[in-house]
C-alpha positions as CSV (number, residue, x, y, z in Angstrom):
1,X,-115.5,83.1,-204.7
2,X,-116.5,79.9,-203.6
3,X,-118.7,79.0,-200.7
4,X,-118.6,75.8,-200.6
5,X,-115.8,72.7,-201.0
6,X,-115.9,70.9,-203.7
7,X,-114.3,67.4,-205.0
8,X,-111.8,69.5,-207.5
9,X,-110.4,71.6,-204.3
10,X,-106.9,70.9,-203.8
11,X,-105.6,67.9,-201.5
12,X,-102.9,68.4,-199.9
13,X,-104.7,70.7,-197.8
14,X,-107.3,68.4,-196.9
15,X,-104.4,65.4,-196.2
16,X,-102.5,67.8,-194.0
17,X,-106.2,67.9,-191.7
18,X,-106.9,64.4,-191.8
19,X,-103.4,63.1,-190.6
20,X,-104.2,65.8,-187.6
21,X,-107.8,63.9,-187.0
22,X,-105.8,60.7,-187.1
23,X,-103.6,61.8,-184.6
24,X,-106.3,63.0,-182.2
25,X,-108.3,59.9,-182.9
26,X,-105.4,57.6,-182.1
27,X,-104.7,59.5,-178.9
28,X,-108.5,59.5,-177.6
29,X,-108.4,55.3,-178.8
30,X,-105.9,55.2,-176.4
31,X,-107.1,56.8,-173.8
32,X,-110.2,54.8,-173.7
33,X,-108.4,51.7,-173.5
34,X,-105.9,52.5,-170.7
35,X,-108.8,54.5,-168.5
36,X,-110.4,51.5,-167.7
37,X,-107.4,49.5,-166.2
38,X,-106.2,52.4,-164.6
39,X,-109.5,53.1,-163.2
40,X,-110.0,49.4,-162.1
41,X,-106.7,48.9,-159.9
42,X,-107.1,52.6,-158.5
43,X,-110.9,51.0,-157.5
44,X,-108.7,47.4,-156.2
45,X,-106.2,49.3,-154.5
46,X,-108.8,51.6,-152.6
47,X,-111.3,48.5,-151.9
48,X,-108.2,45.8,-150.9
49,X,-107.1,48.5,-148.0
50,X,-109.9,50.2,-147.5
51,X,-110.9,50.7,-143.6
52,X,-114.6,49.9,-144.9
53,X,-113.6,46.3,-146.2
54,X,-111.4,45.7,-143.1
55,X,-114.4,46.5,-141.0
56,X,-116.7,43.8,-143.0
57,X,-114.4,41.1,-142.7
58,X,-114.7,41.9,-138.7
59,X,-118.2,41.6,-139.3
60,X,-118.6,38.5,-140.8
61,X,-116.1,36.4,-138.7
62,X,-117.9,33.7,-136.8
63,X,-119.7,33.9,-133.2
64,X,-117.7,32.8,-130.9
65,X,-119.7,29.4,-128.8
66,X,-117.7,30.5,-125.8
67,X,-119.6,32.6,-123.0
68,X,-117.6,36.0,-123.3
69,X,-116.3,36.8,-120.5
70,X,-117.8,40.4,-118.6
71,X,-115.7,43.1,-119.7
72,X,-116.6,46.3,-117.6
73,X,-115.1,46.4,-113.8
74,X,-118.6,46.0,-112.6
75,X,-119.6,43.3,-114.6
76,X,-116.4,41.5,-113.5
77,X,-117.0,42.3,-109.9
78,X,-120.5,40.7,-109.6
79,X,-119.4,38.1,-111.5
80,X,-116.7,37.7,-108.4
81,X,-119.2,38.0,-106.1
82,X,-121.6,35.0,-107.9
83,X,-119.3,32.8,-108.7
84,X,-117.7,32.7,-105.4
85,X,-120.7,32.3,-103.6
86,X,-121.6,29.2,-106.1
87,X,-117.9,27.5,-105.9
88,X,-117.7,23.9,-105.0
89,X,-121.9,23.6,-105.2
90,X,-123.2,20.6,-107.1
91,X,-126.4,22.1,-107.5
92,X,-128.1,24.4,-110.5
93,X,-128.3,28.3,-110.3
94,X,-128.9,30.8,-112.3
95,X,-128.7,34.9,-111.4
96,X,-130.0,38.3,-112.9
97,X,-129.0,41.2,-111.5
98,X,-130.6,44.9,-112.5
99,X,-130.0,48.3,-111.7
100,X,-133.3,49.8,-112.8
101,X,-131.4,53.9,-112.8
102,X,-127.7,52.7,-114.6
103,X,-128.8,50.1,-116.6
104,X,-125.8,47.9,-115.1
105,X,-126.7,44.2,-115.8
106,X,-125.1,40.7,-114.7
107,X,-126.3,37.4,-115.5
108,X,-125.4,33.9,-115.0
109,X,-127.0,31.0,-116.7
110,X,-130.0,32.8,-117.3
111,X,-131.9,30.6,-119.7
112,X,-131.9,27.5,-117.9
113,X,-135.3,26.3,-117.3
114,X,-136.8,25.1,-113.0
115,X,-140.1,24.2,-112.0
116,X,-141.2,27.5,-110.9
117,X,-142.9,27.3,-107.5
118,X,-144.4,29.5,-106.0
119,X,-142.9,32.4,-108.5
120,X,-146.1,31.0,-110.8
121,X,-148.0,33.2,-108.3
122,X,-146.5,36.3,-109.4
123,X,-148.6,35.7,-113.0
124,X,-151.2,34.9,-111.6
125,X,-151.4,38.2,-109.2
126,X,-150.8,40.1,-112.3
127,X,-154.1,38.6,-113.8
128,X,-156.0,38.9,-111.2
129,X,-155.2,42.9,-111.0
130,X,-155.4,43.6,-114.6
131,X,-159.1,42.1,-113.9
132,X,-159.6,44.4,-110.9
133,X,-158.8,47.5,-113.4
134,X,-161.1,46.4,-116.2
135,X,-163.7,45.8,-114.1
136,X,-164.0,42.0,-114.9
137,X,-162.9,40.9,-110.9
138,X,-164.2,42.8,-107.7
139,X,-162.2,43.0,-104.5
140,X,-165.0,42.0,-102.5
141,X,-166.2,39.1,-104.8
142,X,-166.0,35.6,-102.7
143,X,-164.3,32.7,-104.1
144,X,-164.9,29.7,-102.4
145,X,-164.6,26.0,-103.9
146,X,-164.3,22.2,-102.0
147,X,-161.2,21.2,-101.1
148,X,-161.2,17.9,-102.7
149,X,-163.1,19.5,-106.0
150,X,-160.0,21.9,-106.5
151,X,-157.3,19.3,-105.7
152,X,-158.7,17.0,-108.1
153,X,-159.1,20.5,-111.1
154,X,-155.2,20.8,-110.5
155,X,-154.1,17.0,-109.8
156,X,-153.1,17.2,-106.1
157,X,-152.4,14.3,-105.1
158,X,-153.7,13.5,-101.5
159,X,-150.0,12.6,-100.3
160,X,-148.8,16.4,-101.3
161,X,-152.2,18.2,-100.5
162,X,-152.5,20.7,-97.5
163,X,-156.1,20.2,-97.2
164,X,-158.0,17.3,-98.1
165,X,-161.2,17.7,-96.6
166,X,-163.8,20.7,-96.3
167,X,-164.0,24.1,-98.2
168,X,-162.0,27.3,-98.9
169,X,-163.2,30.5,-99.4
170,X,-161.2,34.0,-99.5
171,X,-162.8,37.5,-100.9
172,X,-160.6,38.6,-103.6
173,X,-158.1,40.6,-101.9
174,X,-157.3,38.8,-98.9
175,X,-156.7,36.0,-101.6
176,X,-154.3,38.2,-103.1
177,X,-152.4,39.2,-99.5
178,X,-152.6,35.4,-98.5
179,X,-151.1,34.2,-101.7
180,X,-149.0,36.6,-102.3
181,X,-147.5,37.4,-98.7
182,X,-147.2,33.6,-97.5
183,X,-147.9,32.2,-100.6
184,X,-151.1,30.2,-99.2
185,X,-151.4,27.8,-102.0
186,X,-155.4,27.2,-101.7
187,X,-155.7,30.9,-102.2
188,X,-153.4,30.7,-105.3
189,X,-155.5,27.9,-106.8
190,X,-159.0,29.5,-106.2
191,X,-157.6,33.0,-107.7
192,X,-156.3,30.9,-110.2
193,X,-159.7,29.2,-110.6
194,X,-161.0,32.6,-110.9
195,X,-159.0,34.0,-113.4
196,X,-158.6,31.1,-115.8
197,X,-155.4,29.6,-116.7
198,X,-155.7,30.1,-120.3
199,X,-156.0,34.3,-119.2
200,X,-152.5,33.2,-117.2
201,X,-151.3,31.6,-120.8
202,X,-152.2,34.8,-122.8
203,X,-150.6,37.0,-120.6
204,X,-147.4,35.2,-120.6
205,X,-147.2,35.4,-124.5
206,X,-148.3,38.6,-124.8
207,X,-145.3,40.0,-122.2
208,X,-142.4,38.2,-124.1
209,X,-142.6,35.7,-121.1
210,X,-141.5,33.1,-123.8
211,X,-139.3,31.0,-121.5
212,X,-142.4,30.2,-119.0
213,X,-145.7,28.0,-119.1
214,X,-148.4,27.8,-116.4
215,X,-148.7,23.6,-117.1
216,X,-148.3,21.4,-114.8
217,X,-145.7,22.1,-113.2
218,X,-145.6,26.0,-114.1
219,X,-141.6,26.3,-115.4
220,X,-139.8,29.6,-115.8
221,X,-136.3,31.1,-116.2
222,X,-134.4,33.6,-114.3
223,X,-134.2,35.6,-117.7
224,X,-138.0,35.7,-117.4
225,X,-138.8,36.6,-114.1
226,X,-136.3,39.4,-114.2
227,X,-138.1,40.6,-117.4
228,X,-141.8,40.4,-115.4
229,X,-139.7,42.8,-112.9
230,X,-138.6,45.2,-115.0
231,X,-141.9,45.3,-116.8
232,X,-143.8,45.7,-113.3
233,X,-141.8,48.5,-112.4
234,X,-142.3,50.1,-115.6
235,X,-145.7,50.0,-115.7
236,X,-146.1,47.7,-118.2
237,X,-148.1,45.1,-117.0
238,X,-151.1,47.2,-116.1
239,X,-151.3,51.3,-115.3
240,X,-149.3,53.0,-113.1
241,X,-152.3,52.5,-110.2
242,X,-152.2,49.0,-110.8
243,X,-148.7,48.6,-110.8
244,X,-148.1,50.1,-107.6
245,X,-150.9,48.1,-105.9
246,X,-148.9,44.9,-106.8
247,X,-145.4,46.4,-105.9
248,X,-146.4,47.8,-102.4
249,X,-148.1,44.1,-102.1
250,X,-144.8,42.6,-103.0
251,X,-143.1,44.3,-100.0
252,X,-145.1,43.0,-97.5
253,X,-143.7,39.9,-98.4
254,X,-143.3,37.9,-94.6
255,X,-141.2,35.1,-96.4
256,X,-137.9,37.0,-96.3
257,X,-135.3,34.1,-95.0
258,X,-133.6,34.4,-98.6
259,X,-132.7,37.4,-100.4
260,X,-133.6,39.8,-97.4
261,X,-132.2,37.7,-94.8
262,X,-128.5,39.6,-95.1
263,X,-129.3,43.0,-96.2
264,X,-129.3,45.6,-93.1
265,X,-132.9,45.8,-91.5
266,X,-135.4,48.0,-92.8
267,X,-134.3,47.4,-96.4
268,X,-137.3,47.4,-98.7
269,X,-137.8,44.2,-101.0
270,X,-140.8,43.6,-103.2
271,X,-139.9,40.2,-103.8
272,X,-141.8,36.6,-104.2
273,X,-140.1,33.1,-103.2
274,X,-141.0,29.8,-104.5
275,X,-140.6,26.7,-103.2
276,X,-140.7,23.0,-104.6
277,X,-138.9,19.9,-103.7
278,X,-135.9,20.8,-104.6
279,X,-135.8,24.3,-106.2
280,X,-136.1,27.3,-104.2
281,X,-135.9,30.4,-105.3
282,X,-136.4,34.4,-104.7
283,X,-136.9,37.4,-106.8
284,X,-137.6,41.0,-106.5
285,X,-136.8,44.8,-106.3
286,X,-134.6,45.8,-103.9
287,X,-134.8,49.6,-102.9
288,X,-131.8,51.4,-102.1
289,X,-130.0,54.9,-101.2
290,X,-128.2,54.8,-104.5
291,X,-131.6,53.0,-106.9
292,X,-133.2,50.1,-107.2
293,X,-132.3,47.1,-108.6
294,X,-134.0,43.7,-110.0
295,X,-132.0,40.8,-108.5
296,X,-133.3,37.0,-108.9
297,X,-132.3,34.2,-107.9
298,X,-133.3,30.5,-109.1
299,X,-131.5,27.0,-107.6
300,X,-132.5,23.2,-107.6
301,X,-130.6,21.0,-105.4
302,X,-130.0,18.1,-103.2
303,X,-130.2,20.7,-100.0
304,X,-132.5,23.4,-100.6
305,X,-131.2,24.6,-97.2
306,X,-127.8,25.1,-98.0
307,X,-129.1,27.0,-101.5
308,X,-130.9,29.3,-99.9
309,X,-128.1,30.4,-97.9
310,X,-126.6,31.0,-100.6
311,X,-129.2,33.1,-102.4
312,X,-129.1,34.9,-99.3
313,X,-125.3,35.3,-99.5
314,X,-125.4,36.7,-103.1
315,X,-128.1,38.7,-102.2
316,X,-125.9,40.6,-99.6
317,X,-122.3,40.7,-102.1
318,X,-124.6,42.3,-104.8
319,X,-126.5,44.9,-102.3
320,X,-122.8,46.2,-100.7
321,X,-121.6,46.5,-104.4
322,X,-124.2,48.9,-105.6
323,X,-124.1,50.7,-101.8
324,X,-120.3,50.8,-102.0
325,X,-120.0,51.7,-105.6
């Protein structure tokens, strides 16, 4: 018997095996080469209509420069309520508008820059507290300078100064009321003595205030005061003590001929104004049966007067909206 082939064993055999190999092999050379083309337009096919490469080419298509226009039913509404309030003015304005609960939104030309005021006083308050909690600034400490010495730190000229002769003085906390609640300007300055500017610049950058600057003059945005708001009331700016020390200071506000002047008495505001040539502007938290909301308001025209009836009038569409709603 033999075990194993050798070269003598008979051939036709072997051909009959080899043309099956052939065969085989020709079919799997085939194979190989048509896989890959059928492979590559099922891959085309399935990437050309793909909902995936549909959705990409949505991505990538350019920004529109246009401002969109609001979408929702309420964003449309305020914007109503703005812009028919501002038709026909000649003068700047710009309006934020947040409902601290919903999360609703509106704005209006939120970036542009003004010379901030009196609103510089609200970063400076902030300061001043955030002192008070660290323990770096008493209540009871007296801050007292000469008038002409403190116009002459922060280049008051004698035609625009309140004072010009004699000395101020102020404990810490009636500062605070005074500056905050009629916006005494000598009490600003000595707090703001007090406190150091450069503290004032810090806590600007380190609260994403990026829009504002203490210099002379201080500038700011709506979109920035709106954010110093919305950060107050969320504790953000100091501990919940704090905060509510400043907020409950804010509401004994007794310059209310703007953005309370409309709204049905008893209303609760925590709000600051600011006044300069001719900007004039309000901000603050208005309290409500259905939330609170942040609403500000910034303008600069040639009749301050006639602006801040209109603050006053936007401040009134926007309360009845959120009542109404």
């Amino acid at each position: 018997m033999m075990r194993y082939y050798d070269f003598n064993e008979p051939r036709r055999p072997v051909r009959r095996v080899k043309r099956k190999n052939v065969k085989v092999l020709g079919f799997m050379l085939l194979a190989f080469v048509l896989l890959p083309a059928v492979i590559g337009v099922y891959i085309f096919n399935r990437e050309e209509f793909s909902p995936q490469k549909q959705t990409l080419a949505i991505t990538i298509a350019p920004t529109p420069t246009t401002i969109p226009t609001p979408t929702s039913a309420q964003s449309i509404e305020l914007d109503r309520i703005v812009k028919e309030e501002l038709e026909g003015t000649k003068g700047k304005y710009s309006v934020v508008v947040k409902h601290l609960q919903t999360g609703e939104k509106y704005s209006y030309n939120e970036h542009q820059s003004y010379q901030a005021g009196s609103l510089y006083k609200l970063w400076v308050m902030a300061v001043a507290y955030n002192q008070l909690q660290n323990g770096t600034l008493k209540e009871n400490d007296v801050l007292k300078s000469d008038v002409t010495a403190i116009n002459e730190k922060f280049n008051i000229g004698t035609e625009s100064a309140e004072l010009k002769e004699g000395e101020v003085s102020f404990p810490v906390n009636q500062a605070l009321q005074q500056m905050i609640t009629i916006s005494h300007n000598y009490a600003a300055l000595l707090l703001a003595q007090k406190v150091k500017l450069s503290n004032v610049t810090i806590f600007l950058t380190d609260n994403q205030l990026t829009e504002s600057k203490i210099g002379q003059p201080p500038r700011t945005t709506a979109n920035d005061i709106a954010h110093f708001f919305e950060d107050l009331y969320g504790g953000k700016l100091a501990n919940k003590d704090t905060s509510n020390k400043m907020i409950d200071l804010l509401k004994r506000q007794r310059l209310n001929n703007k953005l309370p002047k409309n709204l049905p008495e008893g209303t609760v505001i925590a709000h600051k104004t600011g006044e300069l040539g001719p900007v004039t502007h309000d901000a603050g938290i208005v309290y409500t049966s259905k939330g609170e909301y942040i609403i500000v308001v910034l303008s600069e025209s040639t009749n301050p007067a006639v602006a801040e009836e209109r603050i006053a009038n936007i401040s009134k569409g926007v309360f009845e909206y959120f009542i109404n709603k």
